[in-house]
C-alpha positions as CSV (number, residue, x, y, z in Angstrom):
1,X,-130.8,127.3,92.2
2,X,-127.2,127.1,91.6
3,X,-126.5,130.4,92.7
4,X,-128.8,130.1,96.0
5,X,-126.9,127.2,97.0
6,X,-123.4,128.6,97.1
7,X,-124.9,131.5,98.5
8,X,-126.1,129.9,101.3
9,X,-123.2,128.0,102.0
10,X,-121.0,131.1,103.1
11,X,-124.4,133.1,105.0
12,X,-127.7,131.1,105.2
13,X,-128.8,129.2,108.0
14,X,-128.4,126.0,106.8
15,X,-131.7,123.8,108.1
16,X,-134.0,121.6,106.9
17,X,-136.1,125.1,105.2
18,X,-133.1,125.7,103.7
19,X,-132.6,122.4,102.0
20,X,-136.2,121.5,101.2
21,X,-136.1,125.5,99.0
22,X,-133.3,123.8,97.2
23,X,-133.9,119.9,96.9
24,X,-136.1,117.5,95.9
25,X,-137.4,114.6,98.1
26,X,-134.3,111.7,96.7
27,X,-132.1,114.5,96.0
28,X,-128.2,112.8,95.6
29,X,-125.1,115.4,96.4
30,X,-121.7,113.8,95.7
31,X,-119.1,115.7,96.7
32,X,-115.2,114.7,96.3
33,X,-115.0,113.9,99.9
34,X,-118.6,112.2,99.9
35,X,-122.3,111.8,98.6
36,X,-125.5,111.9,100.9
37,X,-128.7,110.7,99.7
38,X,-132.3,111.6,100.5
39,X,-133.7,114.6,101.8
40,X,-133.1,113.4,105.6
41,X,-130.2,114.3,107.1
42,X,-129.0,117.0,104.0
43,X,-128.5,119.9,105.7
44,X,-126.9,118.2,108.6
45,X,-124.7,116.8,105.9
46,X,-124.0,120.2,104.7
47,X,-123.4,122.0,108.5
48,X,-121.2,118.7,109.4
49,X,-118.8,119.4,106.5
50,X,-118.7,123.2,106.7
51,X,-117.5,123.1,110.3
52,X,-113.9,121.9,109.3
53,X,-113.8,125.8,108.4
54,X,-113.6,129.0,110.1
55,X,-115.2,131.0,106.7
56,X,-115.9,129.6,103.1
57,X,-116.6,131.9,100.1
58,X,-118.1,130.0,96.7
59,X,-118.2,131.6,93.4
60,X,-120.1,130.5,90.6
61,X,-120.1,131.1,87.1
62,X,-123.4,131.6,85.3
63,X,-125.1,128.0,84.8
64,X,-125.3,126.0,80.4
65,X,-128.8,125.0,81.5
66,X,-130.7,122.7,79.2
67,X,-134.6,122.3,79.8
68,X,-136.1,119.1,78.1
69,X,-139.2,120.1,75.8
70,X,-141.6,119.5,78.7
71,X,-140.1,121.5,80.4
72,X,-140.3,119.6,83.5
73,X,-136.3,118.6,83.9
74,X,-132.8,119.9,83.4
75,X,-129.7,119.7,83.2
76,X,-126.5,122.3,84.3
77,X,-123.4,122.6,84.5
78,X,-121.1,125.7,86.1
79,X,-117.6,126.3,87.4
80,X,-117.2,127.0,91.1
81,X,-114.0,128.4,92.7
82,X,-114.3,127.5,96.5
83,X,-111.6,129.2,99.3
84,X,-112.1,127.4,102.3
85,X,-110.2,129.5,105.6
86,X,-108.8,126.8,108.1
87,X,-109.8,127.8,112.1
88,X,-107.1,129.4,113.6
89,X,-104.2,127.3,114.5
90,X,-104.9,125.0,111.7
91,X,-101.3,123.3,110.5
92,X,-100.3,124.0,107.3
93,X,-101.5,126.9,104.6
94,X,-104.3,129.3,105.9
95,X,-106.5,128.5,103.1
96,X,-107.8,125.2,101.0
97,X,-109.2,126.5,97.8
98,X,-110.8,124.3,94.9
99,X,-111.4,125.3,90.9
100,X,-114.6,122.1,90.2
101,X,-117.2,121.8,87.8
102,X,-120.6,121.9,89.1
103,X,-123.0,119.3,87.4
104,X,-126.8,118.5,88.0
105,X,-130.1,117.8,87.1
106,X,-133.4,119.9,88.4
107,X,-137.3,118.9,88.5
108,X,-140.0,121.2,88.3
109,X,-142.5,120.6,90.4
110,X,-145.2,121.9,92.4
111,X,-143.2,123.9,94.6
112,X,-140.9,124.7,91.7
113,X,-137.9,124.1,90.6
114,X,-135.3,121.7,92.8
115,X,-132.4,120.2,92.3
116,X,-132.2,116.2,92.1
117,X,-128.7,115.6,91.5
118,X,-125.6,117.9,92.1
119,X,-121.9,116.6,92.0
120,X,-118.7,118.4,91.8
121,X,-115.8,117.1,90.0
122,X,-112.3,118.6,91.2
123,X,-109.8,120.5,89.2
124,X,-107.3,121.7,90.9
125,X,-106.5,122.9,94.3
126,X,-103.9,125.0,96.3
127,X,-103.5,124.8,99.6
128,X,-104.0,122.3,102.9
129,X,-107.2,120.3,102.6
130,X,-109.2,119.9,106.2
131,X,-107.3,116.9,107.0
132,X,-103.7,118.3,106.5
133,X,-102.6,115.8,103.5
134,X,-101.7,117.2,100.1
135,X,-103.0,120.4,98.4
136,X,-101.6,121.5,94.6
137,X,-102.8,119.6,91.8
């Protein structure tokens, strides 16, 4: 699920087919700059916070997955090395890039499995961040 994800961030079509592939129904992302809740509104969360870039590539390393005995829930965990290329004319460094830790829990379901929770905690980064302040920690 993981691996979809990031995928789609840098070439899918990011809609509502996209998110409900992916998601559960209360599904919580919490990223560093925000968290959206719910289903409703994810994947114009998603689009709304890509568009500060002209291109983004995410890596992902494999998944530590941990299925309960049920087999019904899990937990992951992965590292994730984003580049983020500013739109032309952007001030400051022509790329943001960001070393996190990917963390989240996934249902299975009828459709599947989906993800319920996934948060990214930040590293370190190099460059100029979207809104121009700071970079390098």
């Amino acid at each position: 699920m993981l691996d979809r994800y990031l995928i789609g961030l840098d070439g899918d079509e990011i809609d509502d087919a996209w998110a409900r592939a992916l998601f559960t129904e209360d599904a919580a992302v919490v990223f560093p700059i925000g968290r959206h809740d719910g289903f409703d509104g994810l994947a114009d969360y998603h689009r709304a916070s890509l568009t500060a870039f002209a291109a983004t590539q995410h890596l992902g390393s494999p998944a530590a997955v941990a299925v309960d005995e049920g087999g019904k829930h899990a937990v992951f965990r992965a590292n994730v090395l984003a580049t983020h290329v500013h739109h032309p004319g952007a001030p400051g460094e022509p790329l943001f890039q960001a070393g996190t830790l990917a963390y989240g829990e996934a249902r299975h379901g009828p459709d599947g499995w989906r993800m319920s929770v996934l948060s990214f905690q930040v590293l370190w980064t190099r460059g100029t961040p979207p809104n121009g302040a700071g970079g390098d920690r």
